[in-house]
N, C-alpha and C positions, 0 to 999 in steps of 0.2 A: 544837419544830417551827418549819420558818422562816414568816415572815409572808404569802409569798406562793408557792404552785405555778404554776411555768409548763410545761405542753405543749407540746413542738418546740422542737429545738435547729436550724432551721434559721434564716433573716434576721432574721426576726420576732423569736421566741422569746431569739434571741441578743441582740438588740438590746435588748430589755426586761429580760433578767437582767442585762446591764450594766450599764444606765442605772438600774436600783432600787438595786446593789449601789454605786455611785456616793452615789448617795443615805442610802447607811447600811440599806440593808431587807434582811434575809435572804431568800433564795432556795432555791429546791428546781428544778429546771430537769433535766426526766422526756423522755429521747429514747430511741425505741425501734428505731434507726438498727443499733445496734451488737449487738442481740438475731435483728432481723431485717430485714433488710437490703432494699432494692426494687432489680430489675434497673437502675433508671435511676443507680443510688447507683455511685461508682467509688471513693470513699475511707470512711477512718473516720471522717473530720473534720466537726465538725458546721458548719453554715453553707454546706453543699456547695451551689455552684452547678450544676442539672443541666441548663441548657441553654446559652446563651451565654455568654460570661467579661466581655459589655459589662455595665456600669451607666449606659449610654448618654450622651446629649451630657450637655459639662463646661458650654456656656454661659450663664448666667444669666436670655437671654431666649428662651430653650427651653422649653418642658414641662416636659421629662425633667431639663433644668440647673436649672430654677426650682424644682419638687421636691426637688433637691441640696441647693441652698442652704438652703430652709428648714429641711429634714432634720437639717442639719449647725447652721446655727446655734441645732436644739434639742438641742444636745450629741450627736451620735449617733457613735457608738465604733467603729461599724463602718464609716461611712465614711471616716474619719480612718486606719482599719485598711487599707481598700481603695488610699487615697491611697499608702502606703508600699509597696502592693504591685502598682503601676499596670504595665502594658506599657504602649508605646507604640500610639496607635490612631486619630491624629488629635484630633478635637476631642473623644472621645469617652474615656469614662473608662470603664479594660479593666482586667483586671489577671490577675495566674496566679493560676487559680484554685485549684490545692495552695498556693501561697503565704499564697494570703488565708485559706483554709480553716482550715491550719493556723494561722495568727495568733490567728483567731478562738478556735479551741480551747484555744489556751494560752492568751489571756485568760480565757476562762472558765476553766481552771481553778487559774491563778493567781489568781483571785479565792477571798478567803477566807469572802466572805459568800456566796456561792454552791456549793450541795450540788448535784453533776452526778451525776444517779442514771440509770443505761442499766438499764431497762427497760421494758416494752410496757404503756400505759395501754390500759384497757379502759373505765374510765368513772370520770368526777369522783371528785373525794374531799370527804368533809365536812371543810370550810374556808374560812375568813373571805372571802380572796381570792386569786382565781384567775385565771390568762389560758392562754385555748386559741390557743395559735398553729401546729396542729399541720402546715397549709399544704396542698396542693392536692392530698398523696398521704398523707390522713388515713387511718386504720385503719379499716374500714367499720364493727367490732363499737362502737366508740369514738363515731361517726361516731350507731350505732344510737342509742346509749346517751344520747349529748349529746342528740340531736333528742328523745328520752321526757323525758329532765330541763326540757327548754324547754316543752313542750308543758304538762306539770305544773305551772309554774308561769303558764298562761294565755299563750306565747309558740304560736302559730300557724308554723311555721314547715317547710322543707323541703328537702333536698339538690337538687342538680342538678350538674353538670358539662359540660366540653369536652372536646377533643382539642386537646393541645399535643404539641410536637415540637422534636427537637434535633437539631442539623445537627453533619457529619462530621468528625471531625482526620485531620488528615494529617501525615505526619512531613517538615519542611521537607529535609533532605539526597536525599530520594526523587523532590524536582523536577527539571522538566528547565529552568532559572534563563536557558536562553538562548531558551524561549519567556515567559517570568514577568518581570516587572520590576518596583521598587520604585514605587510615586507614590502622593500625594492627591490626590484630584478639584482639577482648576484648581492645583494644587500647592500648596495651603495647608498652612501648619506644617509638619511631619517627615511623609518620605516612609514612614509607618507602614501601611499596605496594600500586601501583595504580589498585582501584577495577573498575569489569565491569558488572554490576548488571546484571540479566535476569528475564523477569517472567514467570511463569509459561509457560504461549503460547510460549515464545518467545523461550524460551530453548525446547518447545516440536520440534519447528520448525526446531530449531538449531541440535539437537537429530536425528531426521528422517535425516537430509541433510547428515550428521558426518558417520553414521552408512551405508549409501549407496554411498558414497562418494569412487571416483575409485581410487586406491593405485598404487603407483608405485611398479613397479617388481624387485622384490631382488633374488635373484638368493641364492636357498635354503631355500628363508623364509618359503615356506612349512612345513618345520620340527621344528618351532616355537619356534627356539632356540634364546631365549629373554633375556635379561637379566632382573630380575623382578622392579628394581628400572628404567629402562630408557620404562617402558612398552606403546607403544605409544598408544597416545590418541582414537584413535578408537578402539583398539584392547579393551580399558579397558570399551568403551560403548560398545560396542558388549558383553560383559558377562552381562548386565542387566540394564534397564531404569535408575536405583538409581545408577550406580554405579560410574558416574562421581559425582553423587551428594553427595555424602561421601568421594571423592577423592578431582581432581584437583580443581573442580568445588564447594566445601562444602562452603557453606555461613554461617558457626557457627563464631561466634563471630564478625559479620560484621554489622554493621547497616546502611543503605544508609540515610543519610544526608536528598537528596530531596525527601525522601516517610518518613521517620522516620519507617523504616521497614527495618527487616531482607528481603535480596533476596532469590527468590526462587532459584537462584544459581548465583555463581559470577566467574570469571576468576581473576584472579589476576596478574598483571605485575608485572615484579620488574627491578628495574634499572639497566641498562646495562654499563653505561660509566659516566664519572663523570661529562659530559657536560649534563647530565638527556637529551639526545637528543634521544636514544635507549633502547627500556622496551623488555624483553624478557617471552613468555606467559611461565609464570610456570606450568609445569605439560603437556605441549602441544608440549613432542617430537611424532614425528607424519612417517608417512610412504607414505602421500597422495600425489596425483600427485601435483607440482606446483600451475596447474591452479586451483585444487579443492579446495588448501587451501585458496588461494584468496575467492576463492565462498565461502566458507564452512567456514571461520572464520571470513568473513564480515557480516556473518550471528549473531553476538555478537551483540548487539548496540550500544555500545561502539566503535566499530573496523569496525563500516559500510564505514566509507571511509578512511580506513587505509591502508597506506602505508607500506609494507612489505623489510625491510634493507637487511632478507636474511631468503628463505622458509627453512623450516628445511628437515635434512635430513636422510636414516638410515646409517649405514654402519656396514661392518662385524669388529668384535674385536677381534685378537686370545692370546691365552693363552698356556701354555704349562702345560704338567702332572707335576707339580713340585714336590708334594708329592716323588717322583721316584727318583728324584736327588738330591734336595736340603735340604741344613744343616741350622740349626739357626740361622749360621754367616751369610746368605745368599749364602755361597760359596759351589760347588758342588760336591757332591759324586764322588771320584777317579780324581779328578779336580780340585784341591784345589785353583790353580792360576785362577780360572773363577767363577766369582759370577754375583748374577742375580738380578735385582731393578724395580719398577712398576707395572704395571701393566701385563706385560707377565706372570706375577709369580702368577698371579689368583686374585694378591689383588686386587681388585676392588675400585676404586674412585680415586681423584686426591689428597687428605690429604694420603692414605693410599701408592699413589705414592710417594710423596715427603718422608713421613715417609719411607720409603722404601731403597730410595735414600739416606739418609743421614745414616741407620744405614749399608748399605755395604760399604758407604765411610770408616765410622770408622772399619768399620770388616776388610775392605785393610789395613787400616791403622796400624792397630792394627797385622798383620800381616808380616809389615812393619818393625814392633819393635820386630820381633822375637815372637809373643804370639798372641795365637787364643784367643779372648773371649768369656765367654760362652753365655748361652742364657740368655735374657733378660728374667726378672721378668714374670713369669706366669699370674699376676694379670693385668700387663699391659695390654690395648687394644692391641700396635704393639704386645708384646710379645704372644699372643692369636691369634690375626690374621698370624704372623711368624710359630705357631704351626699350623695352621689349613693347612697351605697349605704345610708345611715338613714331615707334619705325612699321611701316606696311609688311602684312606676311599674308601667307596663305593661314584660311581657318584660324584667323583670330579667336584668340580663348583666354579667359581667365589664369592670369599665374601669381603664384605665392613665392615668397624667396626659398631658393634653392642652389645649389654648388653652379648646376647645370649652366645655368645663364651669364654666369662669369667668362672673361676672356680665360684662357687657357693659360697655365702658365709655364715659365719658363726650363721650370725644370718639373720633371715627371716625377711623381709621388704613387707609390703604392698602399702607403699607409693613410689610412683617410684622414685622421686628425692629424698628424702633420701636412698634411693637402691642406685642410680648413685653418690650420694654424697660420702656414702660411699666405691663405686669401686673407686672413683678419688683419695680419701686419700688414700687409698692403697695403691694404682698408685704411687702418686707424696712420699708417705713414703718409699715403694723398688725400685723405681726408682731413687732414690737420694741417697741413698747408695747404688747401685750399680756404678751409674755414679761416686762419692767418692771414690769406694774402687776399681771394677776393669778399668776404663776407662783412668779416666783424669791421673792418675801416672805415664800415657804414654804419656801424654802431651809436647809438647813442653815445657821448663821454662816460667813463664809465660803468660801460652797462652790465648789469646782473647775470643777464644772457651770457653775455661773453665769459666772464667769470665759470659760468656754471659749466659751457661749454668746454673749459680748458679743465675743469675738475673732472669733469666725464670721461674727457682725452685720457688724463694720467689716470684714471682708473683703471681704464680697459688697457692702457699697456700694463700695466701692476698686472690685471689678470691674466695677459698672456704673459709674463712674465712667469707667473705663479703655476703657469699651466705647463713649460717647456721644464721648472725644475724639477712639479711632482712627475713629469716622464721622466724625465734623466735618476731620479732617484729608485721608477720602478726599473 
């Protein structure tokens, strides 16, 4: 039998069979994707992304880039994966998402220490050590069964969920390309966003359709349990005429080519596949019936005879009170052999699943070797996001990495990217002596991991390095 069962072959789960199989740990890695399938699912490939193709901004004094980096320089396989299978997308790191999927899946099963077994878990199995990463469209019998096992061993604990949502593809040949044009806001790097200009009337027209537009029925959406980054596009016109227009819809730093004018509002695609055949509408995860979105977003003029690859959709995402059970290692109170990765765990996004994923592989690992290790660096993003959802609050909620959740620092920054510039040196400063001092000594001799992890290290200071000259030079 192998050493460790992991639940969910999706970010998480993938990312953790990797990184233990790296390690030398046999695997068992249980998805029940290919038994029974959920509407949101469009392939067989495990690691499917079901809403966006972004793993958002590349830059290092970001949130979502500072998450990156540490992610990556803890050896993480799946971002390395992503990297080779990137579209273009601006500063933001996209990629096709069959491309990635499938990569993913052939590493997992070109890996020989890992046993990929497709079928439907219903509840633990008697085993040393375990990681549920089963993610935010768990099996509810599974779901049942986990929550009795916690409870049993004196873990208090309790489900809850959102509504998340996934925005439309359209097939790029089905635009009309002489109202659409290529740019980046302020035309930074490659013109990797295709805009869809509107003017004034057109978007009043667009506005009234959007805002009366009949939604499909979700069961419980009444209680407006939203998650606020996937908030769908009606919902965000319905709070006020401007409000798309400071949102999805902002035409700042756009200029349309054939008017030599800012639009009175623009849509923005971004590319979907690296055949540029599929643009996916950023900002336009949506709740509307099928047929309305056809009507209601051919109402663009850009997208009047556009071809729709796949309407979007919402679905529910559930979560567990993890504040109640879980430890730093990720592994759980009076449970020591069960640790938990992705997003069940409240952290929100697919950087913060994968990051998730790779630091319980090593807390197995590390467990492995006879020794618990502590908590990651407080300054870290993971290490901030890991604190937020093990320590008890009022109205536990899902959180994605963000500045906010950081300790404060010591000197006051007005200027935001020097603020994030200096959370990343931080970062990448205690986060590399800790990887030095408590991690890799449990290394295999030799190991690849470590190697890969010290390459990751002096990237991300080369890039903050690169990042403080192009300022000092503007």
């Amino acid at each position: 039998m192998s050493e460790v069962i992991i639940y969910g072959g999706g970010l998480a789960g993938c990312e953790a069979a990797l990184t233990l199989a790296e390690l030398g740990v046999t695997v068992d890695l249980i998805e029940e994707k290919f038994t029974s399938p959920k509407v949101v699912y469009t392939s067989n490939y495990l690691a499917e992304l079901v809403c966006s193709n972004s793993l958002k901004a590349k830059r290092p004094y970001v949130a979502s880039g500072m998450l990156k980096a540490e992610a990556t320089a803890l050896g993480s396989r799946l971002l390395e994966i992503a990297q080779n299978c990137q579209v273009e997308a601006g500063g933001a790191l996209a990629v096709d998402r069959t491309a990635f999927s499938a990569a993913v899946t052939e590493a997992i099963k070109q890996e020989k220490l890992i046993n990929l077994r497709s079928e439907k878990a219903t509840e633990l199995t008697e085993h040393d050590y375990q990681i549920v990463a089963t993610g935010p469209l768990s099996d509810g019998k599974f779901l049942d069964n986990l929550q009795l096992s916690l409870k049993k061993a004196g873990n208090d604990t309790a489900q809850a969920y959102f509504f998340d949502a996934q925005a439309p593809l359209v097939e790029k040949d089905s635009l009309d390309m002489e109202r659409a044009f290529y740019m980046s806001r302020y035309e930074r790097g490659e013109a990797a966003y295709l805009n869809c200009p509107m003017t004034k009337e057109e978007y009043d027209i667009f506005y009234d359709a959007l805002v009366n537009a009949e939604r499909a029925e979700v069961h419980d959406f009444e209680k407006k349990l939203l998650f606020q980054g996937c908030m769908p596009v009606e919902q965000i016109a319905l709070t006020g005429y401007k409000s798309l227009l400071f949102g999805p819809l902002k035409p700042v730093g756009l200029i349309d080519p054939h008017t030599g004018k800012r639009p009175y509002a623009c849509v923005q695609l971004r590319q979907d596949n690296s055949a540029r055949t599929l643009y996916n509408m950023v900002g336009f995860q949506t709740q509307l019936k099928w047929s309305e979105q056809k009507r209601v977003f051919s109402l663009i003029p850009a997208l009047k005879q556009a071809e729709f690859s796949r309407y979007g959709v919402m679905h529910r995402n559930t979560y567990l009170h993890s504040p109640a059970f879980l430890q730093p290692d990720l592994s759980t109170k009076n449970l020591p052999y069960l640790f938990f990765a992705g997003q069940i765990t409240g952290m929100e996004g697919y950087v913060p699943a994968i990051s998730s994923g790779i630091w319980a592989a090593i807390s197995v690992y590390m467990r492995l070797q006879g020794k618990k290790n502590p908590p990651l660096p407080p300054v870290t993003m993971l290490g901030s996001l890991i604190s937020y959802v093990t320590h008890e609050q009022k109205d536990f909620q899902p959180m994605t990495a963000n500045m906010g959740i950081l300790p404060a620092l010591a000197q006051t920054y007005r200027d935001k990217k020097l603020k994030g510039m200096s959370y990343s040196a931080l970062s990448l400063e205690h986060l590399s002596k800790y990887l030095q001092e408590e991690i890799q000594p449990y290394f295999p001799a030799n190991s690849s991991m470590a190697k890969r992890q010290n390459c990751a290290l002096a990237a991300w200071k080369k890039a903050l390095v690169a990042e403080r000259e192009a300022g000092t030079a503007e």
